[in-house]
C-alpha positions as CSV (number, residue, x, y, z in Angstrom):
1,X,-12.1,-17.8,25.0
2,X,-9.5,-16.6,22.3
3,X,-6.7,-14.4,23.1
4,X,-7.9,-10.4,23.4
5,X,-6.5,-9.7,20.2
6,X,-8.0,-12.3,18.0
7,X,-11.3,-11.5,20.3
8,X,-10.8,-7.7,19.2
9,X,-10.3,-8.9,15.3
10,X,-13.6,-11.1,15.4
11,X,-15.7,-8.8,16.5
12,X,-14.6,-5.4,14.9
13,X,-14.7,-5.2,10.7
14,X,-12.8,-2.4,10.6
15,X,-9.2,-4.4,11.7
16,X,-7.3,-5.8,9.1
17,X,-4.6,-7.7,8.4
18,X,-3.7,-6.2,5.3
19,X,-2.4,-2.4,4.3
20,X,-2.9,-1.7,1.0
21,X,-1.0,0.7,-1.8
22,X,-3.6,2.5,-3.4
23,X,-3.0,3.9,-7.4
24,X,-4.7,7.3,-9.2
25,X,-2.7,6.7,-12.0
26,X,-0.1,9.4,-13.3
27,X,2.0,11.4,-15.9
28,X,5.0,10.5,-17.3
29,X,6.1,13.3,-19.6
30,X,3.4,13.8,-22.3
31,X,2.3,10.5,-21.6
32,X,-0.8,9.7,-19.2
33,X,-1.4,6.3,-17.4
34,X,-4.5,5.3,-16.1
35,X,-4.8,3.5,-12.5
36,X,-4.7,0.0,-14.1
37,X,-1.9,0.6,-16.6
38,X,0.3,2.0,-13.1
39,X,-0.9,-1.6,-11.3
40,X,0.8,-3.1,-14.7
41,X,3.7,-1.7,-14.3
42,X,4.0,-2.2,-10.5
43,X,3.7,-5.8,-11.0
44,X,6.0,-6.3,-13.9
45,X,8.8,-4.0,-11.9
46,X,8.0,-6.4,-8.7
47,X,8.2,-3.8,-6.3
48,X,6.9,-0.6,-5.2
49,X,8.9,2.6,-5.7
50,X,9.3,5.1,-2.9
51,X,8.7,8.7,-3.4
52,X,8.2,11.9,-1.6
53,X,5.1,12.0,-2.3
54,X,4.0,15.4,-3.3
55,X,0.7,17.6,-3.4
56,X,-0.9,20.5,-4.7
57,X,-1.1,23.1,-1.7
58,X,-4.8,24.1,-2.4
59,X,-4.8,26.7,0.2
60,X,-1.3,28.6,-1.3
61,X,-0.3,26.8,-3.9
62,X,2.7,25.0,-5.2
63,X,3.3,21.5,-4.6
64,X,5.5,20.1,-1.2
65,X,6.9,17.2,-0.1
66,X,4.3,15.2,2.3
67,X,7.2,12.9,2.9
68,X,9.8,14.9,4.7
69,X,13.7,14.0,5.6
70,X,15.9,12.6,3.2
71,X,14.3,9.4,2.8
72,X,11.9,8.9,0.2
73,X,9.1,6.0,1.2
74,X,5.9,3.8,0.0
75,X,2.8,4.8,1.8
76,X,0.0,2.7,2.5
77,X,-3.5,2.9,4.3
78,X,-4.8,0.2,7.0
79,X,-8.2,0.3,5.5
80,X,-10.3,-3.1,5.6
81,X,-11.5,-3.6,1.9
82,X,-14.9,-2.1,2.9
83,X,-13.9,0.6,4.2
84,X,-11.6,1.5,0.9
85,X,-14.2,0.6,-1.0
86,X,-16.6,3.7,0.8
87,X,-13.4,5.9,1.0
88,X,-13.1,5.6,-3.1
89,X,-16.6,6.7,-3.7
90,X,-16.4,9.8,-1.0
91,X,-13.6,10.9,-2.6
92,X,-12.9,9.7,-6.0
93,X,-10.5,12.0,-7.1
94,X,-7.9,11.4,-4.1
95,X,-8.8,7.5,-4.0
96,X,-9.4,5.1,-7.0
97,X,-10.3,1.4,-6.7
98,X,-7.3,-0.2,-7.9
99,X,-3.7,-1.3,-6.2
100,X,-1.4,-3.7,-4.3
101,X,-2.7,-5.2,-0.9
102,X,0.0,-6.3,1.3
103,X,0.4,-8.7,5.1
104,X,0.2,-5.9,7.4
105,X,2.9,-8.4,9.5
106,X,5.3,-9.1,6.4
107,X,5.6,-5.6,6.1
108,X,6.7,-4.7,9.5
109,X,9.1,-7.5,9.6
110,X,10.8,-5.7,6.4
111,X,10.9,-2.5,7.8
112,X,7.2,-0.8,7.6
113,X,5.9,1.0,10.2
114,X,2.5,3.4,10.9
115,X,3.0,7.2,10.5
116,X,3.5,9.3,13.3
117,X,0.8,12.1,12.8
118,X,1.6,14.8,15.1
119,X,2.3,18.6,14.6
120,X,5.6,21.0,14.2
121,X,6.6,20.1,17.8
122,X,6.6,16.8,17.2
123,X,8.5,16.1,14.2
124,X,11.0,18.6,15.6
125,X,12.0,16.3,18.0
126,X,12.3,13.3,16.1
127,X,15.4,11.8,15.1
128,X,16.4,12.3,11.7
129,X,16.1,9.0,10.9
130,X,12.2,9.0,12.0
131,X,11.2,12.2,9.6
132,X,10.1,10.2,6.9
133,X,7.4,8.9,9.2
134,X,5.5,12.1,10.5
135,X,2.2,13.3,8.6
136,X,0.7,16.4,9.8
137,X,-2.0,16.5,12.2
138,X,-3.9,19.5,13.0
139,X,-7.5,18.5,13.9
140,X,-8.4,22.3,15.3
141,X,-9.6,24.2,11.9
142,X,-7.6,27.5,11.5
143,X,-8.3,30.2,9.2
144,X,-5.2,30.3,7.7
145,X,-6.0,27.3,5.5
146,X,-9.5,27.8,4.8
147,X,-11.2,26.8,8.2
148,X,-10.7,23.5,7.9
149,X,-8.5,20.7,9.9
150,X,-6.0,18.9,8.7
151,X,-6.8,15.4,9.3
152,X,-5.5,12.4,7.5
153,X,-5.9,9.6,10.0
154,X,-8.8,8.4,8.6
155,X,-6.2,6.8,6.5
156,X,-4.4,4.8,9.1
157,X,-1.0,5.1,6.7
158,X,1.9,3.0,6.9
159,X,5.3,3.7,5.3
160,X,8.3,1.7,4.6
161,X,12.0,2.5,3.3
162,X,13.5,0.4,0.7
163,X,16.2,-1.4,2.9
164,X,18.3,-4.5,2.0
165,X,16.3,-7.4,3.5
166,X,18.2,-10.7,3.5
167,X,16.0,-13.9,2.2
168,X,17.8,-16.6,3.1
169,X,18.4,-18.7,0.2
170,X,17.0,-16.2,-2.5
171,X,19.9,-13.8,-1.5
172,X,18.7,-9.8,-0.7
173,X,15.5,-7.9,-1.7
174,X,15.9,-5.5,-4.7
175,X,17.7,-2.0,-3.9
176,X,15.2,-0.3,-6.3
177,X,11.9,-0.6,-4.4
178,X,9.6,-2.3,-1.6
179,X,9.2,-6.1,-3.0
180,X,5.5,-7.3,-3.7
181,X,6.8,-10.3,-2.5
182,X,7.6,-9.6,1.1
183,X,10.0,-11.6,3.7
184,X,8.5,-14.8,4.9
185,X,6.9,-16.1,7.3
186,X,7.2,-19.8,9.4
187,X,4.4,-22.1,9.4
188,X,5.5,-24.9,11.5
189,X,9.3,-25.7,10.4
190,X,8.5,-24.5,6.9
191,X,9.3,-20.9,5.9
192,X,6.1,-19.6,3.5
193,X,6.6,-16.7,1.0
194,X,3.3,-14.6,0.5
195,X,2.1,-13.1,-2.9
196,X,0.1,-9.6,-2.4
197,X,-3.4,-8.9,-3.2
198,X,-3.7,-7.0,-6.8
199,X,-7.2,-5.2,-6.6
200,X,-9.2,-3.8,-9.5
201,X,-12.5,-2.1,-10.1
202,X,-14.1,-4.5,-11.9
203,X,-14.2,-8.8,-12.6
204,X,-14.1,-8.1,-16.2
205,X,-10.3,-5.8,-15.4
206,X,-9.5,-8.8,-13.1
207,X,-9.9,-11.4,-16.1
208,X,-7.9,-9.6,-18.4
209,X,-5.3,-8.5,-15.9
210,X,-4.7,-12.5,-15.4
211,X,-4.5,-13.1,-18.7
212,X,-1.7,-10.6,-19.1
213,X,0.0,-12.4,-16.3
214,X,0.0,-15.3,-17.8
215,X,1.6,-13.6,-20.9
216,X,4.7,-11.9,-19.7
217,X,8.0,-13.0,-20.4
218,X,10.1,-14.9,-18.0
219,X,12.5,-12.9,-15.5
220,X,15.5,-12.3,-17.1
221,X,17.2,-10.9,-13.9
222,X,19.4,-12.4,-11.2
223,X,18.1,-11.1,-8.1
224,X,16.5,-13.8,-6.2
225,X,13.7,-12.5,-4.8
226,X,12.3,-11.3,-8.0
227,X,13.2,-14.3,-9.6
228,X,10.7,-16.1,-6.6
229,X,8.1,-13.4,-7.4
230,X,7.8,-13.9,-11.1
231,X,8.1,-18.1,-10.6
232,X,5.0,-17.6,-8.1
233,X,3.0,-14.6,-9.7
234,X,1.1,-17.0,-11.9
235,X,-0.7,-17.6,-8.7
236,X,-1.6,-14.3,-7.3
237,X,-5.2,-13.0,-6.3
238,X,-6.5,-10.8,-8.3
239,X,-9.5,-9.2,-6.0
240,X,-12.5,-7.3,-8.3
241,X,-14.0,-4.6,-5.7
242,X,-17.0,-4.7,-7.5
243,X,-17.7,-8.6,-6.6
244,X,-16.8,-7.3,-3.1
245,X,-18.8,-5.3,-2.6
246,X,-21.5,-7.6,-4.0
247,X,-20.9,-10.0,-1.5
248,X,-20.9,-7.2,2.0
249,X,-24.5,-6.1,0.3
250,X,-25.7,-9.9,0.4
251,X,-24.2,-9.6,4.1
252,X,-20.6,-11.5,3.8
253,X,-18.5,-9.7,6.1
254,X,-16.0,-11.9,5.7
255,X,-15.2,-9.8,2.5
């Protein structure tokens, strides 16, 4: 019998192993970018840049932090492929099919952690430190903000802090960003770097998104974990949701 955990994993399609950064696109200026232009320029920066991340307030307007505390993060949502997949067509104007799918392990080894949804009492008593990690909960609908509750955990989010992480011979992660290619992990007495996951709407945006891999110019930096990433990104799967979700209809849960 395999250990409870690995039991739990086998027989539940809704764990993963994987937390994924998720893209709508967004302005720059005057100048619009559409999701799979942003997943461009995520992979040619080699890392994933934190923000506060703020929203419209539909209720009273304005737009607020969702991030709060001094430290800006990345966010990112436990959601098996399947289950992203559903969440984009529910709601296609919060969630589009395209981003960067990361080890759920690598990422808590560099620093990444689940949110802490709670309400006003909670984050009160966190340490400073910890504020970057609370997300509102309040599942009992007031009137105050249109009846309805205010429940993100649906979304099983992670965050993570850009943080110096030391790579052993390729010298410290990049001070500008979360890298794609995240600290590594042993395999027997070898120590194995991991590429993410890029994911796309379509096979015909995952074609041409490998042949503009295959195009880019050679790092011309001297960090040495992006100089591992770009060396290795020749290699990295690119995952069409569209041939996904092909393959859960023809009942493949494995995808």
């Amino acid at each position: 019998m395999p250990p409870s955990w690995l039991a739990i994993k086998q027989a539940r399609p809704d764990v993963t192993d994987y937390v994924i950064h998720w893209t709508r696109g967004q302005n720059a200026g005057k100048e619009r970018f559409e999701p799979l232009q942003v997943v461009k320029l995520i992979i040619k920066d080699g890392f994933l840049k934190p923000t506060f991340a703020p929203r419209s307030r539909f209720t009273v307007g304005g737009v607020a932090n969702t991030i709060k505390g001094k430290h800006p993060a990345v966010c990112f949502t436990e959601q098996p492929l399947a289950a992203f997949i559903r969440s984009c067509r529910a709601q296609p104007g919060h969630y589009r099919p395209y981003g960067v799918a990361v080890r759920k392990d690598r990422l808590f080894v560099y620093g990444g952690r689940p949110v802490l949804y709670g309400d006003d009492q909670l984050f009160s008593a966190l340490p400073e430190e910890l504020d970057y990690l609370w997300a509102r909960f309040q599942p009992i609908p007031e009137s105050g903000v249109g009846g309805y509750p205010l429940d993100f955990t649906h979304e099983r989010e992670w965050r993570a802090r850009v943080k110096g992480y030391h790579y052993l011979s390729l010298g410290t992660s990049p001070g500008e960003g979360v890298p794609l290619l995240l600290p590594p992990n042993l395999e027997g007495s070898e120590w194995v770097l991991s590429l993410p996951w890029i994911l796309v709407k379509e096979k015909a945006e995952a074609d041409e998104l490998s042949q503009w891999i295959a195009g880019l110019p050679p790092y011309s930096g001297s960090n040495g974990v992006l100089q591992r990433y770009f060396k290795d990104l020749p290699n990295v799967l690119i995952v069409p949701l569209d041939e996904v979700e092909n393959h859960l209809k023809q009942g493949d849960n494995r995808w």
